[in-house]
C-alpha positions as CSV (number, residue, x, y, z in Angstrom):
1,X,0.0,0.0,0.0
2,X,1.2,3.5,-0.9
3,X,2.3,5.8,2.3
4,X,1.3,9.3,2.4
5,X,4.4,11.5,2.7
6,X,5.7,12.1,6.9
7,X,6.0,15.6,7.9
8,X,9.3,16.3,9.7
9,X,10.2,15.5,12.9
10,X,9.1,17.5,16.1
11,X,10.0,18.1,19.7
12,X,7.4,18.6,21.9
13,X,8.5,20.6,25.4
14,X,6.4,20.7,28.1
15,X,6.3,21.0,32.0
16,X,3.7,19.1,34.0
17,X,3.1,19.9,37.6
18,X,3.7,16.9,39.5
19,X,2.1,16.4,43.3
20,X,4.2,15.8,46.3
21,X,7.2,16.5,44.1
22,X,10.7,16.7,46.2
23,X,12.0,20.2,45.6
24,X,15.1,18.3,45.1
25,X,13.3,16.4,42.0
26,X,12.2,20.2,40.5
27,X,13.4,20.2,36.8
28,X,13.2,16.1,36.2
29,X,13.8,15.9,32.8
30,X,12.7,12.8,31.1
31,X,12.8,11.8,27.0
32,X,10.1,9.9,25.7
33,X,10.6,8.1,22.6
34,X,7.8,5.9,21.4
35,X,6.8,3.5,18.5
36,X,9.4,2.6,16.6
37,X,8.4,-0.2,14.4
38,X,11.7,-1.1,13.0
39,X,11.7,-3.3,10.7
40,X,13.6,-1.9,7.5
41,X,10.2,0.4,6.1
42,X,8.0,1.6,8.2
43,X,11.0,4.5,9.8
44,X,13.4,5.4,8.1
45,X,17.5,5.3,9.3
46,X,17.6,8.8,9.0
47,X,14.8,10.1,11.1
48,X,15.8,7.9,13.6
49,X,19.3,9.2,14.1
50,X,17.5,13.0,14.6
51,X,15.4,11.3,17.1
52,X,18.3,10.0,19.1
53,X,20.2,13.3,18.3
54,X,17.3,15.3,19.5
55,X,17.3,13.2,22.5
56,X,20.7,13.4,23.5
57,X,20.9,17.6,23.2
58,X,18.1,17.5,26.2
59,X,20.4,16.1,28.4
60,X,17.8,13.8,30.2
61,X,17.8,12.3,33.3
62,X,15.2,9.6,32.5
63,X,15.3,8.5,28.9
64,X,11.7,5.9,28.9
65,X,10.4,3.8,25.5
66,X,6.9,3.5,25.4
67,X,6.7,0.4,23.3
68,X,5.9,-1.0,19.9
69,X,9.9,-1.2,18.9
70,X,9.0,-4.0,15.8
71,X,5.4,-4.3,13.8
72,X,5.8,-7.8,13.8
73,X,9.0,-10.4,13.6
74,X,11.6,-9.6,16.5
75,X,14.2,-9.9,14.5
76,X,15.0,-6.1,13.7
77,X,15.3,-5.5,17.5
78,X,18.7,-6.6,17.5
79,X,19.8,-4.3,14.7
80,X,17.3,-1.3,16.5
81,X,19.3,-2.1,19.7
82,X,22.5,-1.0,18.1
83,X,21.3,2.5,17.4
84,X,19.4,2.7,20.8
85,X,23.3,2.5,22.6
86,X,23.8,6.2,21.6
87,X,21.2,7.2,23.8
88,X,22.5,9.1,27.0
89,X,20.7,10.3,30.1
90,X,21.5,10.6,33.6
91,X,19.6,7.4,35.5
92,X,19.2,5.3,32.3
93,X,16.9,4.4,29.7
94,X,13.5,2.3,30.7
95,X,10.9,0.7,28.8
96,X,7.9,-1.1,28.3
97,X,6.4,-3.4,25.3
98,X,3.6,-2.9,23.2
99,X,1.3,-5.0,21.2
100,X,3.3,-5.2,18.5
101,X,5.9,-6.6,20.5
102,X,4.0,-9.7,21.5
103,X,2.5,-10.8,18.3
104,X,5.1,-13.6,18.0
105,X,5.8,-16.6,20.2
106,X,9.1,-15.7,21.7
107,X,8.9,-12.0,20.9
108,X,8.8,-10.6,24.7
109,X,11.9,-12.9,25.1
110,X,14.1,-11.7,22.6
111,X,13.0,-8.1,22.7
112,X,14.0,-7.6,26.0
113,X,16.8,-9.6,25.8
114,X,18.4,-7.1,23.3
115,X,17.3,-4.5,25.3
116,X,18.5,-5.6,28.5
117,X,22.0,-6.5,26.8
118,X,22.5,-2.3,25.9
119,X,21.5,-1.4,29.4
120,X,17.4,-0.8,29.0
121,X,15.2,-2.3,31.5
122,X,12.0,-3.4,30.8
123,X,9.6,-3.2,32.9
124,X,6.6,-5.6,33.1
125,X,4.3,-5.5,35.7
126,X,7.5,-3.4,38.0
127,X,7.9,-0.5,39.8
128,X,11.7,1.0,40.2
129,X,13.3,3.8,41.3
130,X,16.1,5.0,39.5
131,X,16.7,8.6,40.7
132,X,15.9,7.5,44.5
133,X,13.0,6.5,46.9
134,X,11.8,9.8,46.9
135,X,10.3,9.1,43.3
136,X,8.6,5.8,41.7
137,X,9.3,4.9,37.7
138,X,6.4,1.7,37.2
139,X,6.1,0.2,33.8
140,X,3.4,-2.1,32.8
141,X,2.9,-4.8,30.4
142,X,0.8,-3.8,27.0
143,X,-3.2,-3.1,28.1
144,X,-4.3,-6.2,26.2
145,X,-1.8,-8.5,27.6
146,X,-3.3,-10.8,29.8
147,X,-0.7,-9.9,32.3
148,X,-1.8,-6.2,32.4
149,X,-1.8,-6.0,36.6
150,X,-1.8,-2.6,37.5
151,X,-3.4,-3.0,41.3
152,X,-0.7,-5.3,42.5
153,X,2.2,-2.7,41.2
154,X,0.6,0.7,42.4
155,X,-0.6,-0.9,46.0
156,X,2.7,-1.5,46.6
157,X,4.3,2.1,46.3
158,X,4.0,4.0,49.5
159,X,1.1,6.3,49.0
160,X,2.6,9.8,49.4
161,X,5.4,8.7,46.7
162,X,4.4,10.4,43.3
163,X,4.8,7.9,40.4
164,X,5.3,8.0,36.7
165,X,3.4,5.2,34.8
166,X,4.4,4.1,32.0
167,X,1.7,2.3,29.9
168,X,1.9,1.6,26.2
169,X,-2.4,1.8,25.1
170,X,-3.4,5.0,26.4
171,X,-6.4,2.9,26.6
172,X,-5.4,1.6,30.4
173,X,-5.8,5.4,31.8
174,X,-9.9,4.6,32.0
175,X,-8.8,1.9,34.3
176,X,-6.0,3.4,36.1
177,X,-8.3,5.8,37.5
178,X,-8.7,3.8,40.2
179,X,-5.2,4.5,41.2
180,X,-2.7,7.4,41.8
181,X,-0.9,8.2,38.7
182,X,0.6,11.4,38.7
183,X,1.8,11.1,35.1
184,X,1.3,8.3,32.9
185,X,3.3,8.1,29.4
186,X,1.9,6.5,26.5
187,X,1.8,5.7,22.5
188,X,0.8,3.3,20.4
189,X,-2.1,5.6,18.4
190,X,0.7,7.3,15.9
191,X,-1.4,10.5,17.3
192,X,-4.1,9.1,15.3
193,X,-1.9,9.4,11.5
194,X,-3.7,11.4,9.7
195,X,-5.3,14.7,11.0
196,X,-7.6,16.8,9.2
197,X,-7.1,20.6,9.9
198,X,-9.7,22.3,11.3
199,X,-11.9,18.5,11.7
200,X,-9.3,16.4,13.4
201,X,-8.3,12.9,14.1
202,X,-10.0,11.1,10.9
203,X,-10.1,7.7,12.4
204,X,-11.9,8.7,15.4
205,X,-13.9,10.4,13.6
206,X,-15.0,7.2,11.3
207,X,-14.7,4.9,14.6
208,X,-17.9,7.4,16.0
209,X,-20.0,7.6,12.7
210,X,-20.2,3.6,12.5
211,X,-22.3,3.8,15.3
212,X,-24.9,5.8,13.2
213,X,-25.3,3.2,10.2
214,X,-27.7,0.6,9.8
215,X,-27.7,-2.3,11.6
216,X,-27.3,-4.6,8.2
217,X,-24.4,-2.2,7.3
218,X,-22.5,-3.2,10.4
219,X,-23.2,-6.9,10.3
220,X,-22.0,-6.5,6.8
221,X,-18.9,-4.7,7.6
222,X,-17.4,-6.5,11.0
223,X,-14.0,-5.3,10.6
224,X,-15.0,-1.9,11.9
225,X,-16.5,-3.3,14.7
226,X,-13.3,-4.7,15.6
227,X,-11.5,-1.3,14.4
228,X,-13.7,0.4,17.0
229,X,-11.8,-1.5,19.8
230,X,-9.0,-0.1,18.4
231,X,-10.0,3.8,18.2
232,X,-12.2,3.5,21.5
233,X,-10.1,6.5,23.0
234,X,-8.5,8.6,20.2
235,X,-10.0,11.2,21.5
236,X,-6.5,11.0,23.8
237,X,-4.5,9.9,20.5
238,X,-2.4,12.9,21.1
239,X,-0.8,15.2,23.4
240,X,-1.8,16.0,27.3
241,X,-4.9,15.0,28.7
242,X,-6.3,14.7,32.5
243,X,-8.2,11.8,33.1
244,X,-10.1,11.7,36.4
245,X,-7.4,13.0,38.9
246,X,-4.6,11.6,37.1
247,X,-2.2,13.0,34.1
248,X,-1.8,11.6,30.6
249,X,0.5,12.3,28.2
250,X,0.5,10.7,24.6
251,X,3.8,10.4,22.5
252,X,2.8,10.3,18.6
253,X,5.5,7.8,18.0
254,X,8.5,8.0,15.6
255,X,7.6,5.1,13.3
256,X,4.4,4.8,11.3
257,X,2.1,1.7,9.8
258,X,0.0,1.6,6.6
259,X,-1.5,4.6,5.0
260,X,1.6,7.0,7.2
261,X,1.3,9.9,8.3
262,X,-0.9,13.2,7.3
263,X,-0.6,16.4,9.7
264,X,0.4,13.8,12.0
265,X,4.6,14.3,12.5
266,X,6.2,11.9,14.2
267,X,7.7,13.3,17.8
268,X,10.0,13.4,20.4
269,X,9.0,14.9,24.1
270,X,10.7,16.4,26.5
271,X,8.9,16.4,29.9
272,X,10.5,18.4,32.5
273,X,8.6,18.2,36.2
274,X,8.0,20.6,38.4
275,X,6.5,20.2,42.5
276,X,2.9,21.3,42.6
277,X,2.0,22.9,45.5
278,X,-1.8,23.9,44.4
279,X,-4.5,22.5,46.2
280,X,-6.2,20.8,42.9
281,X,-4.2,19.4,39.7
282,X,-2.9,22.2,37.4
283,X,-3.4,22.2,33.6
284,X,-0.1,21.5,31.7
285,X,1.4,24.1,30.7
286,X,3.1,23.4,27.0
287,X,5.9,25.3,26.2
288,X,5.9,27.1,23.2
């Protein structure tokens, strides 16, 4: 199938208010990078090496991979791996899988092997604390992963520690409403692909209208049903969002998947955290 032509690569810069934040912790500065899908077409060589330039010139302390780093076969993970070694932050580089890193018997296995051999840990079901006890880093398997446990990780971080969740469907924020999460990072909608100006995410858009049709139109057209599963919350495909008490932030992804990318660019974020000493959450405030 044809791809529509990428726009350039962008860094997104925000600062997000984080409660209970150690003044010590003030100016956190984590890299999200998110959605590869390496596997020789679907990103190119050279937008990768801007991403992990890009990356490097923030000078993170946390550098965290949201997941998806094949579409499909493992293999390329080992030659992805090589180029992930360049990456430099302060406390290290974490990560998480998505579903496309699970379609495959063995996948998990060898993805996190090659990860874990350049110095990433993955994080499955785990809650860590790289730059102290003072701050929790939890990472969770993929939402539809029948090993997706949140309640078991989160019960067991002291309650006034503030936590970043990392969580590849931006799906699991309904559900982890239930628990503190003072900032959860997420991917694996592409920011929805293709944007129409002034109308908006076009497969959202589609998912809602299928709804309206006829109910022989439907039956004859299942596919969408299942696409709806899919596209249930695009309405977050992109960018910060609060979700009950808790913080989301969506990573478009620097890899892409059949038709590409239209007003959609692919992205790198820089997240910088700051204490938040007002008595209800604060918007985000995106850096221009």
């Amino acid at each position: 199938m044809p791809m529509l032509v990428r726009s350039h690569l962008q860094v997104e810069q925000l600062q997000i208010p984080i409660r209970g934040l150690p003044e010590r912790r003030r100016g956190l500065k984590i890299v999200q990078l998110s959605d590869f899908h390496y596997d020789g077409q679907l990103l190119s060589e050279d937008l990768l090496d801007q991403a992990i330039d890009l990356s490097n010139q923030a000078n993170a302390d946390l550098i965290v991979l949201t997941g998806d780093f094949v579409s499909a076969q493992p293999d390329p993970i080992r030659a992805l791996a090589q180029k992930l070694t360049q990456l430099r932050s302060r406390y290290g580089s974490f990560a998480v899988l998505g579903n496309h890193d699970l379609i495959y018997p063995h996948a998990r296995r060898d993805i996190t092997q090659a990860l874990t051999q350049i110095d990433v840990t993955v994080l499955w079901n785990q809650v860590v604390y790289p730059c102290g006890a003072d701050f929790a880093l939890v990472g969770l398997p993929d939402f539809w992963a029948k090993d997706f446990d949140p309640g078991s990780v989160l019960a067991a971080i002291d309650a006034q520690i503030p936590r970043l969740v990392l969580s590849h469907n931006p799906d699991s924020a309904a559900v982890l409403k239930s628990w503190r999460v003072d900032l959860q990072l997420s991917g694996h909608t592409h920011g929805g692909q293709i944007i129409i100006p002034g109308i908006g995410n076009l497969s959202a858009i589609a998912a809602r209208q299928f709804d309206n049709l006829p109910p022989f139109i439907q039956a004859a057209f299942p596919i969408f049903r299942a696409c709806q599963r899919v596209v249930k919350n695009w309405d977050w495909a992109a960018g910060y969002h609060q979700v009950g008490s808790n913080q989301l932030y969506v990573n478009r992804g620097l890899g892409t998947y059949p038709p590409g990318r239209l007003f959609c660019p692919p992205e790198v974020t820089v997240i910088t955290l700051m204490p938040d000493h007002s008595p209800q959450k604060s918007p985000c405030d995106v850096l221009t």
